[in-house]
GUSEMI-519756 format. One line per field, with one value per residue (C-alpha): chain; residue in three letters; residue number from 1; x, y, z. Coordinates in steps of 0.05 Angstrom, whole numbers, padded with zeros to 5 digits, always signed. Example, Ala and Ser with C-alpha at 12.3 -4.5 7.8 and 13.67 -1.06 7.14 Angstrom:
BEGIN
bakol = [A_A]
gufi = [ALA_SER]
marba = [1_2]
u = [+00246_+00273]
v = [-00090_-00021]
w = [+00156_+00143]
***
This chain:
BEGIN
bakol = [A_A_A_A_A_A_A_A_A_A_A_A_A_A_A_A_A_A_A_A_A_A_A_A_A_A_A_A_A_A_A_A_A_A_A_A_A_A_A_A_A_A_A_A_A_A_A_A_A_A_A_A_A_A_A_A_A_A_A_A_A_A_A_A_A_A_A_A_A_A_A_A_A_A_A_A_A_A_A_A_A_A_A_A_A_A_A_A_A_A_A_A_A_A_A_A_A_A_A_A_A_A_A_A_A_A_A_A_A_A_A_A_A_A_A_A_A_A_A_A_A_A_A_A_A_A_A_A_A_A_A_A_A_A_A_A_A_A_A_A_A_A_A_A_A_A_A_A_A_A_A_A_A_A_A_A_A_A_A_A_A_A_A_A_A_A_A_A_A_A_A_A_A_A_A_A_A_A_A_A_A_A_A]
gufi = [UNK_UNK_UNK_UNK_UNK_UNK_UNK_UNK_UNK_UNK_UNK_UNK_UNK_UNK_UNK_UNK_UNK_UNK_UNK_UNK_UNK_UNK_UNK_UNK_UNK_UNK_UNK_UNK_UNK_UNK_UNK_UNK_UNK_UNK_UNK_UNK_UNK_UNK_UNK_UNK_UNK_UNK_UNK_UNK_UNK_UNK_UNK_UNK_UNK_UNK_UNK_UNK_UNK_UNK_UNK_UNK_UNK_UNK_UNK_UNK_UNK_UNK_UNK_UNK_UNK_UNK_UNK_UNK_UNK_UNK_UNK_UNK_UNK_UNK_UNK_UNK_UNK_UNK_UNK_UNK_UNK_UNK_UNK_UNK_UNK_UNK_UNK_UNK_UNK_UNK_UNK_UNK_UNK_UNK_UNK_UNK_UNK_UNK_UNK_UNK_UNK_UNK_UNK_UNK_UNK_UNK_UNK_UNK_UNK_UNK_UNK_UNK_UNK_UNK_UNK_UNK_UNK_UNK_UNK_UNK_UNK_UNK_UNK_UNK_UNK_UNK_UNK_UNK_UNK_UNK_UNK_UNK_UNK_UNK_UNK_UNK_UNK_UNK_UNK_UNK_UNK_UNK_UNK_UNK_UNK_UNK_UNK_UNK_UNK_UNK_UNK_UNK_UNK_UNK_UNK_UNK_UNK_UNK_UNK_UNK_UNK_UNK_UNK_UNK_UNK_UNK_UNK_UNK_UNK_UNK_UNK_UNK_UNK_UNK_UNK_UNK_UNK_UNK_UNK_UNK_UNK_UNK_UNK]
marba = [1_2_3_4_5_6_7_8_9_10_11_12_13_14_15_16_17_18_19_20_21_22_23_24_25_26_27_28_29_30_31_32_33_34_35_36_37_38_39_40_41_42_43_44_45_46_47_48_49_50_51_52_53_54_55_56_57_58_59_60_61_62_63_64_65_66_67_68_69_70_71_72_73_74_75_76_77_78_79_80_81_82_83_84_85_86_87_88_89_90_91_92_93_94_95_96_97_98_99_100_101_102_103_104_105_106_107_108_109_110_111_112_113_114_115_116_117_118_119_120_121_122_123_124_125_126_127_128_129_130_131_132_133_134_135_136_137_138_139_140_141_142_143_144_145_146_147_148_149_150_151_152_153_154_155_156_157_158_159_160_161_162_163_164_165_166_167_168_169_170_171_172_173_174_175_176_177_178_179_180_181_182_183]
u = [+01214_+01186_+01160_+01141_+01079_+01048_+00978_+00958_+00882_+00867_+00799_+00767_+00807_+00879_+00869_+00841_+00897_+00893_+00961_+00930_+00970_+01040_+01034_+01094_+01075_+01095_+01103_+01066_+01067_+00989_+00970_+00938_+00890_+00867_+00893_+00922_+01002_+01010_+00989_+00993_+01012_+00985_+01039_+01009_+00952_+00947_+00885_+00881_+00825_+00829_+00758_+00752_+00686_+00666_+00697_+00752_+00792_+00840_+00861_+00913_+00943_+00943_+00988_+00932_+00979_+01046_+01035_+00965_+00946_+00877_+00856_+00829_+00799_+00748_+00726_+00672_+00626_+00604_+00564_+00519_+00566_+00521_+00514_+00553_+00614_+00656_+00710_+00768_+00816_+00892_+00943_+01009_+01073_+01145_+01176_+01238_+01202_+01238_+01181_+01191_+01113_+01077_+01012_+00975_+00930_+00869_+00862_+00786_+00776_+00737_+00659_+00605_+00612_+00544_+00581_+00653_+00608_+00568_+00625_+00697_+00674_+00612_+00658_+00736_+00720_+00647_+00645_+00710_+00682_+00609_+00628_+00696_+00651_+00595_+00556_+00598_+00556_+00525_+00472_+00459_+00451_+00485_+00444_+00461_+00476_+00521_+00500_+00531_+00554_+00615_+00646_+00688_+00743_+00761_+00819_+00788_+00830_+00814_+00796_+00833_+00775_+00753_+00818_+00864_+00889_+00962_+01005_+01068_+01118_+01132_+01104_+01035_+01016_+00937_+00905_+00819_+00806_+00737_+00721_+00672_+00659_+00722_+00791]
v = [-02058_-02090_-02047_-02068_-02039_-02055_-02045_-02055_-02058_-02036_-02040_-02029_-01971_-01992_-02051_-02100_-02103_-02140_-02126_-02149_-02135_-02141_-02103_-02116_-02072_-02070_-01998_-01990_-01946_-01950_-01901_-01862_-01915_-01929_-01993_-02012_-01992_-02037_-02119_-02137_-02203_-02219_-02232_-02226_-02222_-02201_-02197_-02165_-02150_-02120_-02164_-02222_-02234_-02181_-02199_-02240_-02279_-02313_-02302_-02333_-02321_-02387_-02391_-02414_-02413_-02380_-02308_-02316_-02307_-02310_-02308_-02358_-02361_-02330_-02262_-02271_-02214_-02234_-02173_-02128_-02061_-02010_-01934_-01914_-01935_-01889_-01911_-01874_-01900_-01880_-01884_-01878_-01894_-01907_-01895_-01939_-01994_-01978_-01967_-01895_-01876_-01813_-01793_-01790_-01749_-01783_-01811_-01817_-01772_-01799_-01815_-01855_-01928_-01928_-01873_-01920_-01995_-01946_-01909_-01957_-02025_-02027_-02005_-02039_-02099_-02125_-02152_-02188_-02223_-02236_-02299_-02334_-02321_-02343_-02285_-02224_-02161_-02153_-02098_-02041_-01982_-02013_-01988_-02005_-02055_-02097_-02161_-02219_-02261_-02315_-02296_-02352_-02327_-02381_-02364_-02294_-02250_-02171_-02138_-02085_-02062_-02004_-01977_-01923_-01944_-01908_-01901_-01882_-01927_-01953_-01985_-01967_-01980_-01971_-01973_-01977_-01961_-01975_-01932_-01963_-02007_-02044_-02015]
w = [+00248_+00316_+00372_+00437_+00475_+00541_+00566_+00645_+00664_+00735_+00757_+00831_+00856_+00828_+00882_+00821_+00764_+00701_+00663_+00597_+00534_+00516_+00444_+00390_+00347_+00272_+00239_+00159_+00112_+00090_+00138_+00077_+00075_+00147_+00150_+00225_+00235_+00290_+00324_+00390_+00420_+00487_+00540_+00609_+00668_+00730_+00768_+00848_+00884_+00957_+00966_+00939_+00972_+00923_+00863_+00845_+00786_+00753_+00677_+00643_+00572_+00530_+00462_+00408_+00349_+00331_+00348_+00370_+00443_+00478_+00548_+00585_+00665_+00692_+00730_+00790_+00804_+00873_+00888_+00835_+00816_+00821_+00806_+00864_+00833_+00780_+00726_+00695_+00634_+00641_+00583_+00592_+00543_+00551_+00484_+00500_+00535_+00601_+00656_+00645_+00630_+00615_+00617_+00549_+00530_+00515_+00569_+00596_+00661_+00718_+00698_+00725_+00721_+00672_+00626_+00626_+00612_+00551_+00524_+00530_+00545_+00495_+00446_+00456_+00484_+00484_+00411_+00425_+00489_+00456_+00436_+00478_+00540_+00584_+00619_+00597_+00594_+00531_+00526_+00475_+00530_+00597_+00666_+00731_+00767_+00729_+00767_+00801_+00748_+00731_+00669_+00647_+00586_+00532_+00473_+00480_+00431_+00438_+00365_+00344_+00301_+00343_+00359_+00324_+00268_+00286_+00351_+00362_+00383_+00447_+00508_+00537_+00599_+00604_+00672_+00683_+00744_+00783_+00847_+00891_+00957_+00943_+00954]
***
């Protein structure tokens, strides 16, 4: 059967939001064998920032083929983000797909902006963006700053490789958010 998830991406101190995945998810029974239980499709963006002399964007979600959505735009990093800042990863799910959310979890408390770049965005997203970007952070042990840069997004698909391989129905709504000089 279809299921329906949503992830939401809010960076810079919830006033940057990038509302990033749509999942449908499809349920399997070769869960004995590690294989992934669900898809997502790529529905929407949405990018704020409270500064946009500090950093600003505009992402879009493009159709590449049936069922296959990337992201295109870009994200400019006006200033360098340095180790003052701090980073936290919410997850929340709705199991009826009715804004009615809850807290999961494993979601990742509040760190240091170093700890978040090593820990979730080496791992989730930088091999996706390696190569549908220009300038995206690419480093084997990230230290701060994470400098001014224009990272322009084209077809980017996210990989599911490094995520669980089972999750319960529902919608998720996942929010990053980035403390630091911009509210």
């Amino acid at each position: 059967s279809k299921h329906t998830y949503y992830l939401n991406y809010n960076m810079l101190n919830s006033g940057i939001k990038i509302f990033l995945f749509l999942l449908i998810l499809y349920q399997s029974a070769n869960i004995i064998n590690s294989q992934k239980t669900w898809t997502y499709e790529l529905l929407e963006l949405d990018f704020e920032s409270s500064d946009k002399d500090f950093i600003d964007a505009d992402l879009e979600v493009l159709r590449i083929a049936r069922g296959v959505f990337g992201i295109n735009g870009f994200i400019d990093i006006k200033q360098p983000i340095d180790e003052s800042f701090s980073m936290e990863v919410i997850f929340f799910r709705d199991k009826y797909c009715q804004e009615n959310y809850e807290r999961q979890l494993y979601s990742v408390g509040k760190q240091s902006f170093a700890d978040g770049m090593n820990k979730f965005y080496r791992r989730i997203l930088m091999d996706s963006l390696r190569n549908c970007t220009t300038d995206a952070p690419i480093f084997d042990k990230f230290e701060p700053p994470l400098t001014k840069r224009l990272i322009v997004f084209d077809k980017c698909q996210i990989s599911t490789d490094n995520l669980p391989s089972h999750v319960d129905d529902g919608c998720y709504l996942v929010k990053l958010n980035v403390y630091g000089k911009v509210e």
